[in-house]
C-alpha positions in Angstrom: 5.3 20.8 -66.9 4.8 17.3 -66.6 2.3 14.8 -68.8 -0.6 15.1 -65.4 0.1 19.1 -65.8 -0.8 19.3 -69.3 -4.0 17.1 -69.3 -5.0 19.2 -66.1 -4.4 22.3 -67.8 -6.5 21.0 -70.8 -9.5 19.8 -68.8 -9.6 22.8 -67.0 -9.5 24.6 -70.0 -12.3 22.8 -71.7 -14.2 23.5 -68.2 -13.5 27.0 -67.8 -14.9 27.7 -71.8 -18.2 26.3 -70.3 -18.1 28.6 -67.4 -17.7 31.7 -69.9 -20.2 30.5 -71.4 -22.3 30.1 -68.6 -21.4 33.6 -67.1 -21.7 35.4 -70.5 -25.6 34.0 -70.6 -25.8 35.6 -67.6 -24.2 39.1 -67.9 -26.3 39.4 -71.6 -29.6 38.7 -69.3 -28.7 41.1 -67.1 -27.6 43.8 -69.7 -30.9 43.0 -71.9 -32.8 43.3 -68.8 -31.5 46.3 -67.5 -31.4 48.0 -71.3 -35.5 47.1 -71.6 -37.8 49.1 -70.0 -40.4 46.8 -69.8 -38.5 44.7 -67.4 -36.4 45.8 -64.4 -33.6 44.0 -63.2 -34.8 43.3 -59.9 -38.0 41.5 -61.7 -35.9 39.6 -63.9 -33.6 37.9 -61.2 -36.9 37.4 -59.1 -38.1 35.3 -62.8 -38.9 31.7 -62.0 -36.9 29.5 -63.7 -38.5 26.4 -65.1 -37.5 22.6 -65.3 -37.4 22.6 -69.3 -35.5 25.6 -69.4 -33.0 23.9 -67.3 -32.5 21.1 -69.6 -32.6 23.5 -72.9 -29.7 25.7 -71.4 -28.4 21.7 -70.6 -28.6 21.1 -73.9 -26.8 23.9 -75.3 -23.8 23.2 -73.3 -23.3 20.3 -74.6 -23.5 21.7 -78.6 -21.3 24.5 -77.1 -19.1 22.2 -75.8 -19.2 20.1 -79.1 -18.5 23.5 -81.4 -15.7 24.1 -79.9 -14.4 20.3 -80.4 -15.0 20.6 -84.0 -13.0 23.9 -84.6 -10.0 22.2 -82.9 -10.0 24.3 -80.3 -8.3 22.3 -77.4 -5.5 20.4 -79.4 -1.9 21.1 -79.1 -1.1 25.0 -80.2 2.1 24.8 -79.7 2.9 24.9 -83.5 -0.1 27.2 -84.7 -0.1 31.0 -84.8 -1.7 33.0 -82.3 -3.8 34.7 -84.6 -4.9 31.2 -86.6 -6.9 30.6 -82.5 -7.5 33.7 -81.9 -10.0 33.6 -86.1 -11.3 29.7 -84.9 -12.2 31.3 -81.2 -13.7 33.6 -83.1 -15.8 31.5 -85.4 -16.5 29.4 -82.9 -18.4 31.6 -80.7 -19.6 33.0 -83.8 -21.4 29.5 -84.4 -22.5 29.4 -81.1 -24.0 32.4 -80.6 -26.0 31.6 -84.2 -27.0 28.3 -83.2 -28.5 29.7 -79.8 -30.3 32.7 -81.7 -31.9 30.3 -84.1 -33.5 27.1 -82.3 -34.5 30.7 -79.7 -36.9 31.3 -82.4 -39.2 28.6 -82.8 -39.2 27.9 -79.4 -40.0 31.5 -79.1 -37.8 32.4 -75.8 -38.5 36.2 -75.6 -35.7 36.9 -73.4 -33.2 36.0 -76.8 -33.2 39.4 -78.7 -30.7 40.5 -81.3 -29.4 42.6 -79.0 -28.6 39.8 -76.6 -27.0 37.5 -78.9 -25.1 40.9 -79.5 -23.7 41.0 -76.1 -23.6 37.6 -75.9 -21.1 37.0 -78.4 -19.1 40.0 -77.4 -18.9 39.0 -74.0 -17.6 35.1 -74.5 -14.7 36.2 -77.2 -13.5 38.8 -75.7 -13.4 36.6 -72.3 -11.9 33.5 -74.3 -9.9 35.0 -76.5 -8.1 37.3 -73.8 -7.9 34.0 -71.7 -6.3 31.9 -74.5 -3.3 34.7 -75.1 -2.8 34.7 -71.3 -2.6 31.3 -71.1 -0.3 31.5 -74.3 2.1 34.1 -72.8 2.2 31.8 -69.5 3.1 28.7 -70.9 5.8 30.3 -73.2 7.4 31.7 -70.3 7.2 28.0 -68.6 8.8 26.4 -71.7 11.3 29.1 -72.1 12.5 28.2 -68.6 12.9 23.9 -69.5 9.5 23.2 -68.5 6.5 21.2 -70.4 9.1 20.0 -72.6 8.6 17.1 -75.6 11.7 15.3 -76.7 12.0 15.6 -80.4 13.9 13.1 -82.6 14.9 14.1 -86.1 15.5 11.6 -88.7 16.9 12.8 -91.8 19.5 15.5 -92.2 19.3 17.2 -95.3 18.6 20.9 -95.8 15.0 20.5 -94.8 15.9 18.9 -91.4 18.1 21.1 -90.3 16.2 25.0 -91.2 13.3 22.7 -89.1 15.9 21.8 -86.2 17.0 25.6 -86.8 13.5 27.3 -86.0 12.5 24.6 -83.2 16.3 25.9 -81.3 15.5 29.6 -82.2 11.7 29.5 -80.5 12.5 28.2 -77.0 9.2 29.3 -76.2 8.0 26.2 -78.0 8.8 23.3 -75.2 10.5 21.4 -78.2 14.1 20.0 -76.5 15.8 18.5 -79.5 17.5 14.8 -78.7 19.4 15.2 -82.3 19.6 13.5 -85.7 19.3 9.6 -86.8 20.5 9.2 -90.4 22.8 7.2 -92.5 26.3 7.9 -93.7 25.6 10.2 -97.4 27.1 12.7 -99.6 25.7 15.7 -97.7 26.7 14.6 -94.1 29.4 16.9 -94.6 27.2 20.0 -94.3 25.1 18.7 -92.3 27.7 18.6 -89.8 29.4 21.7 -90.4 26.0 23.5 -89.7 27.2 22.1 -85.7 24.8 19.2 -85.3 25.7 15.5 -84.5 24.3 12.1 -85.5 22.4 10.5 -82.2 22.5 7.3 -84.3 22.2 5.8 -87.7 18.9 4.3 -88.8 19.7 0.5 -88.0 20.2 1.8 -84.2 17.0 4.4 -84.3 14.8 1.5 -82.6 17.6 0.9 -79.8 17.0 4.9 -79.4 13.2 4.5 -79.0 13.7 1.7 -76.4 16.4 3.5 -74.4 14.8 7.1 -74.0 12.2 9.3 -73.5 10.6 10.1 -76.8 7.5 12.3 -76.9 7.7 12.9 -81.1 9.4 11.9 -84.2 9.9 14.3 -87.2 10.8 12.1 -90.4 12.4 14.5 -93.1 13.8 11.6 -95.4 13.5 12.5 -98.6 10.1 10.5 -100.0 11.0 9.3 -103.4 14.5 7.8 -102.3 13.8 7.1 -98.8 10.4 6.1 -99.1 10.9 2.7 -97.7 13.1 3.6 -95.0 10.8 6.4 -94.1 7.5 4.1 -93.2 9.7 1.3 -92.0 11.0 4.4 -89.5 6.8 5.6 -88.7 5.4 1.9 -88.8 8.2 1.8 -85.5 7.0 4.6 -84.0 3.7 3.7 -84.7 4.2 0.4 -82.6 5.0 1.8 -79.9 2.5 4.6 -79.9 5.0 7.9 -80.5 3.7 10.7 -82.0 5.2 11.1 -85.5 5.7 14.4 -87.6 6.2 14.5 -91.2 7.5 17.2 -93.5 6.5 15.5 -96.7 3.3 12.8 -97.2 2.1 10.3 -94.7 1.9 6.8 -95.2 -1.6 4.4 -95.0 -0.3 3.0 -91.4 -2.9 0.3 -89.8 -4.0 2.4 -87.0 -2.4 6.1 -86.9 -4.5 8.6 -87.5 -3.2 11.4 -89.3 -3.9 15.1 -88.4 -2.6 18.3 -90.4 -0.6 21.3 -88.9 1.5 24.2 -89.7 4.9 25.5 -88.4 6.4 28.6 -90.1 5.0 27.8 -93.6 5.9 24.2 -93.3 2.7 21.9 -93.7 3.4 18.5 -91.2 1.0 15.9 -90.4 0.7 14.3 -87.1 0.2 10.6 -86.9 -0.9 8.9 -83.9 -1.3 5.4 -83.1 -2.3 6.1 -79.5 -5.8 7.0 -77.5 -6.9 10.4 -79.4 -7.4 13.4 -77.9 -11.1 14.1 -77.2 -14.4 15.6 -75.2 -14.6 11.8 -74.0 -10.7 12.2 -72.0 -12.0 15.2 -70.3 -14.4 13.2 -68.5 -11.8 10.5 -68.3 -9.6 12.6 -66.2 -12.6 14.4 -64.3 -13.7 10.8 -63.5 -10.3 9.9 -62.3 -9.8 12.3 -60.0 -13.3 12.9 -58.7 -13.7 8.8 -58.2 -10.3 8.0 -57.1 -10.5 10.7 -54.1 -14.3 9.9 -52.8 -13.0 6.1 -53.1 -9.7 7.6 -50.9 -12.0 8.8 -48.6 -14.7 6.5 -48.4 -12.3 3.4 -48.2 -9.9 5.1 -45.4 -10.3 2.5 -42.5 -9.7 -0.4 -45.4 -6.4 1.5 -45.6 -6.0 1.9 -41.8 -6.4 -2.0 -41.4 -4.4 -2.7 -44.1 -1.8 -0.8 -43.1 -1.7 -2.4 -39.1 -2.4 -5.4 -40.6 1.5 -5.5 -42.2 3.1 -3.4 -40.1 2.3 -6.5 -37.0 2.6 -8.9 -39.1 6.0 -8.9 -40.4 9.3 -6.4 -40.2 9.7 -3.5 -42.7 7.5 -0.6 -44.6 4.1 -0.7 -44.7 4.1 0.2 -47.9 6.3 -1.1 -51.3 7.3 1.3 -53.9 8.7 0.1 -57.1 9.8 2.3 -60.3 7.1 1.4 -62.9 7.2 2.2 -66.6 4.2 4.4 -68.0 3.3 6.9 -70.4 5.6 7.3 -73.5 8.0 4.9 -70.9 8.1 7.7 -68.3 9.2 6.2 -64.9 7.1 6.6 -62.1 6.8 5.3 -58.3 4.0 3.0 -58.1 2.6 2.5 -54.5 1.4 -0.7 -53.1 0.7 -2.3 -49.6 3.8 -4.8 -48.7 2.6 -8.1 -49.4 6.2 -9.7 -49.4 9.1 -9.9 -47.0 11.1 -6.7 -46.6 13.8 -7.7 -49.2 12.1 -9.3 -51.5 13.3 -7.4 -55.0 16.6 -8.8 -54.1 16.1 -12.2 -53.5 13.9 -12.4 -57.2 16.7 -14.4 -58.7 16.6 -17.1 -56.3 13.0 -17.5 -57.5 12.9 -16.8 -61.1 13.0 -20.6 -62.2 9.4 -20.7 -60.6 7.8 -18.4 -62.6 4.6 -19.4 -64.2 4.1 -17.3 -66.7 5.4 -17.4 -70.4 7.1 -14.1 -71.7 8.7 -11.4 -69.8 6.0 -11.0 -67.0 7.0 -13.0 -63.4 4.1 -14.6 -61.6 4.7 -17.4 -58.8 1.2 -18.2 -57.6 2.9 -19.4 -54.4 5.6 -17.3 -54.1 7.8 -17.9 -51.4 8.2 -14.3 -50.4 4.8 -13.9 -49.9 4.0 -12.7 -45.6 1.0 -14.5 -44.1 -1.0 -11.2 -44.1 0.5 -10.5 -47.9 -1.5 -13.7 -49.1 -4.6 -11.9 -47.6 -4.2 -8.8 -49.5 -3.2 -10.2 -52.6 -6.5 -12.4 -52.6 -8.6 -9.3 -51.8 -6.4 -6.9 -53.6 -6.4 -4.5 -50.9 -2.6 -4.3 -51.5 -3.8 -2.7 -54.4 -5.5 0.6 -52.6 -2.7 2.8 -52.8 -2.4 3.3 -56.5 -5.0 5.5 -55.8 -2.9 7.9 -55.1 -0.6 7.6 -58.3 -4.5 8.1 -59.9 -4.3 11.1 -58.2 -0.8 12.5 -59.0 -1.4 11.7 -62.8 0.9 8.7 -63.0 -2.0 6.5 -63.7 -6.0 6.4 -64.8 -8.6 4.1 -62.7 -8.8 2.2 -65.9 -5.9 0.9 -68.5 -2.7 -0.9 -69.3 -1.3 -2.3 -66.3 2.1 -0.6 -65.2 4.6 -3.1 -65.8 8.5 -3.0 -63.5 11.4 -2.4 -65.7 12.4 -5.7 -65.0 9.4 -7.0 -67.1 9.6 -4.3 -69.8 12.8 -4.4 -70.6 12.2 -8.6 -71.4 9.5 -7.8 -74.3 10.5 -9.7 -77.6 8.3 -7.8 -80.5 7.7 -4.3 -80.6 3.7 -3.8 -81.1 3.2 -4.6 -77.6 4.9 -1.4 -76.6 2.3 0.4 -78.0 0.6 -0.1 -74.8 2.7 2.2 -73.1 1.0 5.2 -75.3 -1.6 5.8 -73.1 -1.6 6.3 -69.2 -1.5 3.1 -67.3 -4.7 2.1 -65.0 -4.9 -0.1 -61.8 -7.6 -2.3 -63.6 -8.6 -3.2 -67.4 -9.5 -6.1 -69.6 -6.8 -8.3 -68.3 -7.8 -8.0 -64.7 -11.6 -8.9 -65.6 -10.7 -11.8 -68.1 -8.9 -13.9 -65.5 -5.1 -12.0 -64.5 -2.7 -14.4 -63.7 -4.3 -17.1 -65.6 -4.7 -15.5 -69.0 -1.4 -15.9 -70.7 1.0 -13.4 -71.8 0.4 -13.0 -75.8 -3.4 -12.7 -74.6 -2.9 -10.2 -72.1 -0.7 -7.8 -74.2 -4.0 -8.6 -77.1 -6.4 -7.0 -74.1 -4.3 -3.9 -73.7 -4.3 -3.5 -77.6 -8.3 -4.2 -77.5 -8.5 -1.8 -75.2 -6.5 1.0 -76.7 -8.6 0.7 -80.2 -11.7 0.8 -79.2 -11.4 2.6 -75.8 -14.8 4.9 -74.6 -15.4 6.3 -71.5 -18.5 3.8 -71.8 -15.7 0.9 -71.9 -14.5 2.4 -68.7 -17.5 2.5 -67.2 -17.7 -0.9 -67.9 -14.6 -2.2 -66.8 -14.8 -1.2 -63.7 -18.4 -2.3 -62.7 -17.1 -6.2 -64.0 -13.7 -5.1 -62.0 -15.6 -5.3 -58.6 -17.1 -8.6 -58.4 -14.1 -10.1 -59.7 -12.1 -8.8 -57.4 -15.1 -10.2 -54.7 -14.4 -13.6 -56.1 -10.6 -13.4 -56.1 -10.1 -14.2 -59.4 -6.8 -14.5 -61.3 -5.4 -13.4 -58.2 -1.5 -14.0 -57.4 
């Protein structure tokens, strides 16, 4: 299961617990109504239903919504027992149910008995908790078959690292694939080795690793009070680059990371992340993605029409230009664009590199010579731009964040806290493309992308992209 798969699966998640919620209200009406003799069903559904009752039950989806946030209810599971969400479900609705009964009474709703917070209650946990181990059992059975993976790194191998590599290879079921071990030559290597594991690499090649592969986590299990040093030098790293780290032992007071506590088979580890958090605010994120990225699809579909005629007659070769872009946690991923450049223009780069404008690993040529007639046109308008929609749609990228950057580009970066921009999903415009693009200098640029990720909020989204639209009217930046 892929990265746009799992935050699918959570939004819908977080949307479906509404609609229990929603259909529970209903079935307790219904079963209150139908249990009272003083009101028949059929003069219950024929009840007029007033504006202010519309925004109370309004109102109490969002504090629904919100309860279930706070009990932690739609972070990772992988690690946590079923039982330990099957007791927070539990006091979650619990809460709920509570917090509906009492603000019924001042307000003195009649229709909100004992009897039909009773059924109530019952109805949305048995619903959500039966959902939950379904969706449990399902996702096992994906992971057991290679799929929804994270790529674990280990650092450390003492005892401790390797009875946690142990239990991650005995519970397929998990998604964990384990990339292997990063530690220094010691005493106990011996053992280590003879329990059949291998060293990936030695700490003075761990950030090589990073750069090099997919890395979804980090587990440090150095021991503290010797490797203590080595151990924050290892999360500060991670922490740079925005990869989730896992500790068996304490944290450390990192900049930015937050930490989070878990459990796995008795083992207390705490999460740190450096990246955008996890929250009721991505929900909307994503729902605003793909809701706003398909009406725009739609709406703008002769722009792409005339876009696409317009290079196609205009000069030889594809109408559209696909290069391999670097993204989340440095997945690769296709981006799509309108050709706004001759047909082999990624090969004849090196004849052009001494004109680039731009300090750092970036390449801008504000007259580039491979530019087409119609390509110059595009660029100024960014229509070229239009089909990234669709990567918005497959989950490769978000209306608003980091720009994607080539390999070619990524592979040039000289310190490692600008790779923290890579852990969150790319976006076709953010603070770079609204504070001048091409003109706003590398060091500046990668500064933006940090801004961004810190204080991010759908708000700042919202924001973005209403300043994104008369820039691009003006043609700013553009190159």
């Amino acid at each position: 299961m892929t990265a746009l798969h799992r935050r699918m699966l959570l939004d819908t998640a977080k949307l479906f617990d509404l609609a229990v919620m929603m259909g529970s209200f209903g079935l307790a009406s219904m079963l209150v109504a139908y249990e009272t003799p003083a009101t028949s069903l059929a003069q219950f559904l024929s009840m007029r239903v007033k504006v202010q009752n519309f925004a109370l039950f309004g109102c109490f989806l969002l504090v629904w919504h919100i309860n279930f946030c706070a009990f932690g209810l739609y972070g990772s599971k992988r690690l946590s027992k079923r039982w330990a969400e099957a007791f927070e479900v539990f006091k979650a609705t619990a809460l709920g149910s509570a917090i509906l009964f009492i603000v019924a009474i001042p307000i003195r709703i009649h229709m909100m008995t004992p009897l039909f917070i009773l059924f109530f209650w019952a109805a949305s946990t048995t619903i959500m908790l039966s959902s939950r181990l379904l969706l449990r059992y399902v996702l096992e059975r994906l992971r057991s078959r290679g799929r929804n993976l994270r790529y674990l790194l280990v650092v450390g191998t003492n005892a401790r690292a390797v009875r946690f590599a142990q239990r991650i290879e005995a519970r397929p079921e998990l998604g964990y694939r384990l990339l292997g071990f990063v530690d220094n030559d010691w005493f106990g290597l011996g053992e280590f080795r003879r329990n059949g594991y291998k060293l990936a690499a030695n700490l003075n090649q761990f950030l090589p690793f990073l750069r090099e592969h997919v890395v979804d986590e980090v587990l440090v299990a150095l021991p503290m009070e010797s490797a203590y040093g080595q151990a924050a030098h290892i999360a500060a790293l991670c922490e740079e680059q925005g990869i989730v780290v896992r500790l068996l032992s304490d944290f450390f007071n990192l900049r930015l990371a937050q930490a989070k506590a878990g459990e796995f088979e008795g083992e207390t580890v705490i999460t740190l992340c450096a990246g955008s958090p996890e929250g009721w605010q991505h929900l909307l994120k994503r729902t605003f993605d793909i809701a706003a990225s398909l009406a725009a699809t739609l709406a703008l579909s002769p722009l792409f029409l005339l876009a696409g005629l317009l290079v196609k007659l205009t000069s030889p070769g594809p109408v559209f230009f696909t290069q391999e872009r670097v993204g989340l946690n440095k997945r690769r991923f296709r981006l799509y664009k309108f050709r706004t450049m001759v047909a082999n223009a990624e090969q004849r780069q090196r004849e052009v590199e001494h004109l680039n404008e731009v300090r750092g690993p970036a390449f801008k040529i504000r007259n580039d010579p491979r530019i087409t007639p119609s390509g110059k046109f595009l660029r100024k308008t960014s229509l070229d731009e239009l089909p990234q929609l669709f990567n918005v749609l497959k989950g490769d990228m978000s209306l608003v964040g980091p720009r994607p950057l080539p390999v070619r580009d990524y592979n040039g970066f000289a310190q490692d806290w600008q790779r923290r921009r890579f852990s969150v999903r790319p976006g076709i415009t953010c603070l770079w493309q609204i504070n001048g693009r091409s003109t706003v200098p590398f060091e500046k640029w990668m500064e933006l992308d940090m801004q961004y990720i810190d204080h991010w909020s759908m708000w700042m989204d919202l924001k973005i992209l209403a300043k994104t639209i008369p820039a691009v009217m003006k043609g700013a930046g553009a190159a």
